[in-house]
C-alpha positions as CSV (number, residue, x, y, z in Angstrom):
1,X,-43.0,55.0,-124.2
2,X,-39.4,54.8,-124.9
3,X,-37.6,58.2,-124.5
4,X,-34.0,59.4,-125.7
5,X,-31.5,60.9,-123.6
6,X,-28.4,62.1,-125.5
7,X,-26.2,63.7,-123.3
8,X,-23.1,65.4,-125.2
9,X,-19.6,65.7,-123.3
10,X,-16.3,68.0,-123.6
11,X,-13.6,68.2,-120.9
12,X,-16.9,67.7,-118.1
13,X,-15.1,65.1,-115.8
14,X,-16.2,67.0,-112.9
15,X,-19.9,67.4,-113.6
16,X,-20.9,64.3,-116.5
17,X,-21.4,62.0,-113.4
18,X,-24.0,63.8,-111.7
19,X,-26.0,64.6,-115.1
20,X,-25.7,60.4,-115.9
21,X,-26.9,59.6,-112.2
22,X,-29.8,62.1,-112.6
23,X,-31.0,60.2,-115.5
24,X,-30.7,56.5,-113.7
25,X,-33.0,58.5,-110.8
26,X,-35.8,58.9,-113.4
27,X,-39.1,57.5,-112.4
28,X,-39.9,56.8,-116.1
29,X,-37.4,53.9,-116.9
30,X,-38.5,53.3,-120.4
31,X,-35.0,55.4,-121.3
32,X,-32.6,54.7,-124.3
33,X,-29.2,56.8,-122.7
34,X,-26.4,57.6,-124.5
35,X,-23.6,60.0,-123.7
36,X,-21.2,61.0,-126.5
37,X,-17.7,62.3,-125.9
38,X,-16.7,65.2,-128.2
39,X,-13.1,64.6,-128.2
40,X,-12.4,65.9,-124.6
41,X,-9.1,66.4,-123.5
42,X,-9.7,65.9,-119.8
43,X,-11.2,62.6,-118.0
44,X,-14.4,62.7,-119.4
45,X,-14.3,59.7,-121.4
46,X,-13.0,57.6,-118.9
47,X,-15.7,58.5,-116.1
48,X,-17.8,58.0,-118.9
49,X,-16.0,53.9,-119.1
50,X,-15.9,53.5,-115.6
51,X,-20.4,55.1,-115.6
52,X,-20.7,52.3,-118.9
53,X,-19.2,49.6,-116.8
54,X,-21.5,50.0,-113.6
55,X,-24.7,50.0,-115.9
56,X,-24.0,48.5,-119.2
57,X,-27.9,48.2,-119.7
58,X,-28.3,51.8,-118.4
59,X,-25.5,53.8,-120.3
60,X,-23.5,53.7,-123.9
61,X,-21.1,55.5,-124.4
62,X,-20.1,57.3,-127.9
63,X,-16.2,58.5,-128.6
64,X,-16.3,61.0,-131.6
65,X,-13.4,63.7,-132.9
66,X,-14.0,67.1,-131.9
67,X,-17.2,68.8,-133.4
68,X,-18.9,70.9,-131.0
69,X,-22.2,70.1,-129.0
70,X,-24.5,70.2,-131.6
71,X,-22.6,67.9,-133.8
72,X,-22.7,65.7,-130.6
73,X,-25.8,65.9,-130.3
74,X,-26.5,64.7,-133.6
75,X,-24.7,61.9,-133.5
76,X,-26.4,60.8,-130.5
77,X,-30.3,61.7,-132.1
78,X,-28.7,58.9,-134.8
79,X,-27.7,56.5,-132.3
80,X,-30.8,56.2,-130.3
81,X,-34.1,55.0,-129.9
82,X,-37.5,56.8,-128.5
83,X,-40.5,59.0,-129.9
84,X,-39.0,61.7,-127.8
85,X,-35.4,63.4,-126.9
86,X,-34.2,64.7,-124.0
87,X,-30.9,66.6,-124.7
88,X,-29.3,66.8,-121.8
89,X,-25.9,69.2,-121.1
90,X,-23.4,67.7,-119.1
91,X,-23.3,70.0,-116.3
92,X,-26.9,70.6,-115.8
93,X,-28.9,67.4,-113.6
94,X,-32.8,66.3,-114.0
95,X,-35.1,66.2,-111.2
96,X,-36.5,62.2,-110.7
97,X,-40.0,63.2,-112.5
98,X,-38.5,65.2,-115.2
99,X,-39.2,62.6,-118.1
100,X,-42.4,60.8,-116.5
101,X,-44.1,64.3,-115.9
102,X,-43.5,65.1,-119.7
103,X,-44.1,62.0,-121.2
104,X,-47.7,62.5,-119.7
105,X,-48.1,65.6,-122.1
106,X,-47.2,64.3,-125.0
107,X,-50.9,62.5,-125.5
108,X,-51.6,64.9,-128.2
109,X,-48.3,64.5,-129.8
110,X,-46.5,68.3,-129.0
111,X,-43.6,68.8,-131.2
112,X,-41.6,70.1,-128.1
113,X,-42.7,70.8,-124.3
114,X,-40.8,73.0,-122.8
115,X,-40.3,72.8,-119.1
116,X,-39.6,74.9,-116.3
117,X,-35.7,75.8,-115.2
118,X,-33.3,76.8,-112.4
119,X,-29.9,78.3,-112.6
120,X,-27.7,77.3,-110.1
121,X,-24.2,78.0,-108.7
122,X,-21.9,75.0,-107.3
123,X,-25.2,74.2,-104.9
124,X,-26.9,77.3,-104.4
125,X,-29.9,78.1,-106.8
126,X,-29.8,81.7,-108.3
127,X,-32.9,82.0,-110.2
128,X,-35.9,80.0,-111.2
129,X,-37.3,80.2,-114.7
130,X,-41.2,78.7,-115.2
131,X,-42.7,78.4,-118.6
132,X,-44.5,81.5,-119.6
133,X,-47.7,79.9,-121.2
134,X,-47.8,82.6,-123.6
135,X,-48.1,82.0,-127.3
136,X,-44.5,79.8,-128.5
137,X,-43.7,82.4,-131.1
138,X,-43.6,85.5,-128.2
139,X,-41.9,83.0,-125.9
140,X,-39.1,82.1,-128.3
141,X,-38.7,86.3,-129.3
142,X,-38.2,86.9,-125.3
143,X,-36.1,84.0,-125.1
144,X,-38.5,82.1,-122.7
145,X,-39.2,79.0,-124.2
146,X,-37.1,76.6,-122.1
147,X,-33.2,75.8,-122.2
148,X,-31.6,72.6,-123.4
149,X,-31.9,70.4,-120.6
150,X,-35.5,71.1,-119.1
151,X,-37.3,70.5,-123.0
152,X,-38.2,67.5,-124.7
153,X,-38.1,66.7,-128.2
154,X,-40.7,64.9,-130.5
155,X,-38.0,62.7,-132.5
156,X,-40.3,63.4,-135.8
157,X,-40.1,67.2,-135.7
158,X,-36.4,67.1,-135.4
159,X,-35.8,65.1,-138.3
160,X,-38.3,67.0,-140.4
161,X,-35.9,70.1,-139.3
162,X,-33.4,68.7,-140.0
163,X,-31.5,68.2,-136.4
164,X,-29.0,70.7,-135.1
165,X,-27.1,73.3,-136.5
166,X,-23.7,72.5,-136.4
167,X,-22.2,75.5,-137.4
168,X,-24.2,77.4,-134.5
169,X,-21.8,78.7,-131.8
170,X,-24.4,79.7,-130.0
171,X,-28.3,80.3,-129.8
172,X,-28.4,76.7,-130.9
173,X,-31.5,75.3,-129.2
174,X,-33.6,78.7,-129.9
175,X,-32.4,78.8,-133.7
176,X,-33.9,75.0,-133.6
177,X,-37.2,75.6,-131.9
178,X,-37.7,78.3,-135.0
179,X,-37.6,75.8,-137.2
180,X,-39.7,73.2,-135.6
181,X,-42.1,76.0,-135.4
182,X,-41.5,77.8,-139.2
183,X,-42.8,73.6,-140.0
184,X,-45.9,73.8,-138.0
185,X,-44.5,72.6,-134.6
186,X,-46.9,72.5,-131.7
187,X,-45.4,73.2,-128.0
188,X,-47.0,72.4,-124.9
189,X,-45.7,73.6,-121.4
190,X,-44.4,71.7,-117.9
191,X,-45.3,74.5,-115.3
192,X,-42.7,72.5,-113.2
193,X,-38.5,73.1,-112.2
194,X,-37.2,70.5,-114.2
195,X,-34.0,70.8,-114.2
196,X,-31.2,72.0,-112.4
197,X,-28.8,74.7,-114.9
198,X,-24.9,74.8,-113.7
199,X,-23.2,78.5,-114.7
200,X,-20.1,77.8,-115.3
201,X,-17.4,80.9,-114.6
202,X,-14.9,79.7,-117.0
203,X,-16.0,77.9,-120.9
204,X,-19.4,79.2,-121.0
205,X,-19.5,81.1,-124.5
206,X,-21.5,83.9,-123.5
207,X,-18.5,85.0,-121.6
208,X,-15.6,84.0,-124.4
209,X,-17.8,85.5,-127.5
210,X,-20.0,87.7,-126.1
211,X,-20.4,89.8,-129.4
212,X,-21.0,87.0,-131.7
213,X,-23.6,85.9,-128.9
214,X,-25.3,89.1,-129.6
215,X,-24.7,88.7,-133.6
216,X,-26.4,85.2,-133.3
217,X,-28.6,86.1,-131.3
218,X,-29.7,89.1,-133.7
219,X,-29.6,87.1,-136.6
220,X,-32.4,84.5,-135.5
221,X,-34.7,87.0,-134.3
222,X,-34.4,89.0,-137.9
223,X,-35.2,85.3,-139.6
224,X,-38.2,85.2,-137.1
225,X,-39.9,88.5,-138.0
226,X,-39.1,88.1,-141.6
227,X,-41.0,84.8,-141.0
228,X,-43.8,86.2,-139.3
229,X,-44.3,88.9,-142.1
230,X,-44.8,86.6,-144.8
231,X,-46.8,84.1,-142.7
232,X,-48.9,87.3,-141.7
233,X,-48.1,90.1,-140.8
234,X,-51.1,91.4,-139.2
235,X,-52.2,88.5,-137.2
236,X,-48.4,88.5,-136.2
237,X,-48.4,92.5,-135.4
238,X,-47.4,91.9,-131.8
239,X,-45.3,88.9,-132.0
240,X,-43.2,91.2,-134.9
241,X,-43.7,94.8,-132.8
242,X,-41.9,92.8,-130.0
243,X,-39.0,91.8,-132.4
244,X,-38.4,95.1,-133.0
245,X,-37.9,96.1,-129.5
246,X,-35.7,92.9,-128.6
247,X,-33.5,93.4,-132.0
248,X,-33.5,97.0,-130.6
249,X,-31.5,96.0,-127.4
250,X,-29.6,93.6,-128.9
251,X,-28.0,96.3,-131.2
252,X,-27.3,98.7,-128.2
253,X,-25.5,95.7,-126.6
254,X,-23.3,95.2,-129.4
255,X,-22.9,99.4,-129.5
256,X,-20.8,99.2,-125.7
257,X,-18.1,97.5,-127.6
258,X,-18.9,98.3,-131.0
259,X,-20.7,101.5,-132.1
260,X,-19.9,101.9,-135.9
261,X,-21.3,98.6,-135.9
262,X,-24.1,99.1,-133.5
263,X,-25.0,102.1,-136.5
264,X,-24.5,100.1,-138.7
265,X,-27.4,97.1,-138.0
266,X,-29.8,100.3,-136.9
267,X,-29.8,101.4,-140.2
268,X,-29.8,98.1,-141.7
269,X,-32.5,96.0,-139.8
270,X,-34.8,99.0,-137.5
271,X,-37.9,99.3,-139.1
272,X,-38.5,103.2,-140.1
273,X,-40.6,104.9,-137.8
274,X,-39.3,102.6,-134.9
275,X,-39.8,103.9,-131.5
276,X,-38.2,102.6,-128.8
277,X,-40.6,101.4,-125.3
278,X,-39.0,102.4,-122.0
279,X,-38.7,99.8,-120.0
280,X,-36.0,98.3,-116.9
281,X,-33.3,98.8,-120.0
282,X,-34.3,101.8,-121.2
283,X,-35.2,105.0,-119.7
284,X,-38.1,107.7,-120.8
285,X,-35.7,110.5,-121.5
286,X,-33.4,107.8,-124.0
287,X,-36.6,106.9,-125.9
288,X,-37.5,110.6,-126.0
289,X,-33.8,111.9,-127.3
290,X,-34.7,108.9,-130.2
291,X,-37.4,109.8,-131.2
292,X,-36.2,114.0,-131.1
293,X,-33.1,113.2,-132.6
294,X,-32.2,109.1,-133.9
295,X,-30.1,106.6,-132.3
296,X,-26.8,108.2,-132.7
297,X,-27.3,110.8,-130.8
298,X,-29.3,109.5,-128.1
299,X,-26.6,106.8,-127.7
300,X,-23.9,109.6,-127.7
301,X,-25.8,111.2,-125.1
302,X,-26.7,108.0,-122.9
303,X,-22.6,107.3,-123.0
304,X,-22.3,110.8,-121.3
305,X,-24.8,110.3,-118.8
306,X,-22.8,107.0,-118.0
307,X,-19.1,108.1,-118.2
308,X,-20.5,111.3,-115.7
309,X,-22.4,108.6,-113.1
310,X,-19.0,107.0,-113.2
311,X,-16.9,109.8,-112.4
312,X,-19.5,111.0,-109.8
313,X,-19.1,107.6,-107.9
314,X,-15.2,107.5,-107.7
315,X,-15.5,110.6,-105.9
């Protein structure tokens, strides 16, 4: 089975080279593998030449104006050939049996499989992610249903949603898994690493926007339980009970920086009669000051106990 690989590329000279080789290493060689240049500014495009050059019957190589990685990515989905995608950043690398160990699930046809993960630094590993197995609609609330690099995409289900937001700065491949799913998407899941994750210190926009992270990130999960509700909302009742309580955090993360605003979404997107679960983020005496007294004051009250731990440890 033939198999996509659209790898999209902005001011990565120092990284696309790694991310191409880890495709030619794939044991499943049945691979259509393009790599389109975003308008980079750097020497991406020509490492990208030179890559072309070595393996003209292993690599193409796409040079489009600036559009951001999803518009990238779309122009590769259009330029390629394969029942499935494999999206693949251009910092992150594939393991050799990444694509042959999913291309052996896809016998009944899964709209997306979503494989296992691991975050890494220069060379050291931080942290290792595995599929959760749970039900793909929890998975994508808790944000555990893959990352870019270690899914694959059914080519069909993409089209039918209608490809990649482009006007998504971030939460992109999340906001695209809904709407696989809202059409009746089927996942299946790699209990495998997959691929390797590079976190970047500098262009990663979780760092440059964090509050329009959180925005987006709020946004999609308010589309999801909206979905869930009209779908059913009783057969749904823990899959929309845990929206709450992510939305939840997601506000108070938005309240360090911005608390009229933080009040603001409370009001407009908590459920009434919402009660916060204590948790590794939240404390039994915060969810006990909410549900005495609401979230202004309990958030007025957690600031104190902050500022005064603060103080305490300068001493």
């Amino acid at each position: 089975m033939k198999v996509a690989v659209v790898i999209p590329c902005f001011n990565v000279a120092h990284h696309v080279e790694a991310a191409v080789r880890s495709v030619w290493a794939q044991t499943h060689t049945d691979i259509d593998l393009v790599a389109v240049d975003d308008g980079s500014t750097d020497d991406t495009l020509e490492v990208l030449r030179r890559l072309e050059q070595e393996r003209p019957d292993a690599l193409r190589v796409l040079s489009v104006p600036n559009g951001g990685a999803c518009a990238a990515r779309n122009e590769g989905l259009r330029a390629t050939q394969g029942a499935y995608v494999q999206f693949l950043d251009a910092d992150d690398t594939l393991v050799p049996e990444k694509i042959a160990g999913q291309v052996a699930l896809c016998a009944n046809g899964p709209d997306l499989i979503v494989g296992g993960f691991a975050d890494r630094i220069g060379t050291n590993v931080t942290r290792e992610v595995m599929p959760p197995g749970e039900s793909a609609w929890m998975a994508l609330i808790r944000t555990r249903l893959g990352t870019t690099s270690a899914n694959l995409w059914k080519r069909e289900a993409l089209e039918r949603a209608g490809g990649w937001n482009e006007d998504l700065a971030s939460s992109q491949d999340y906001e695209l898994a809904f709407r696989v799913l809202k059409a009746g998407g089927q996942v299946s899941w790699d209990m495998r690493i997959v691929a390797h994750i590079l976190k970047r210190s500098e262009g990663s926009i979780s760092r440059t926007d964090e509050v329009g992270n959180w925005r987006r990130y709020i946004d999609l999960r308010v589309a999801v339980r909206e979905h869930l509700q009209a779908l059913d909302a009783v057969r749904y009742k823990a899959e929309i009970g845990e929206v709450d309580q992510y939305l939840f955090r997601a506000i108070r993360m938005i309240g360090r920086n911005g608390p009229v605003e933080a009040r603001e979404l409370h009001g407009r997107i908590m459920p009434k009669g919402f009660v916060p679960l204590p948790g590794e983020a939240l404390s039994a005496s915060y969810a006990l000051l909410y549900r005495w007294f609401g979230f202004r004051t309990a958030e007025v009250a957690a600031g104190a106990l902050g500022n005064l731990r603060r103080l305490s440890g300068k001493r």
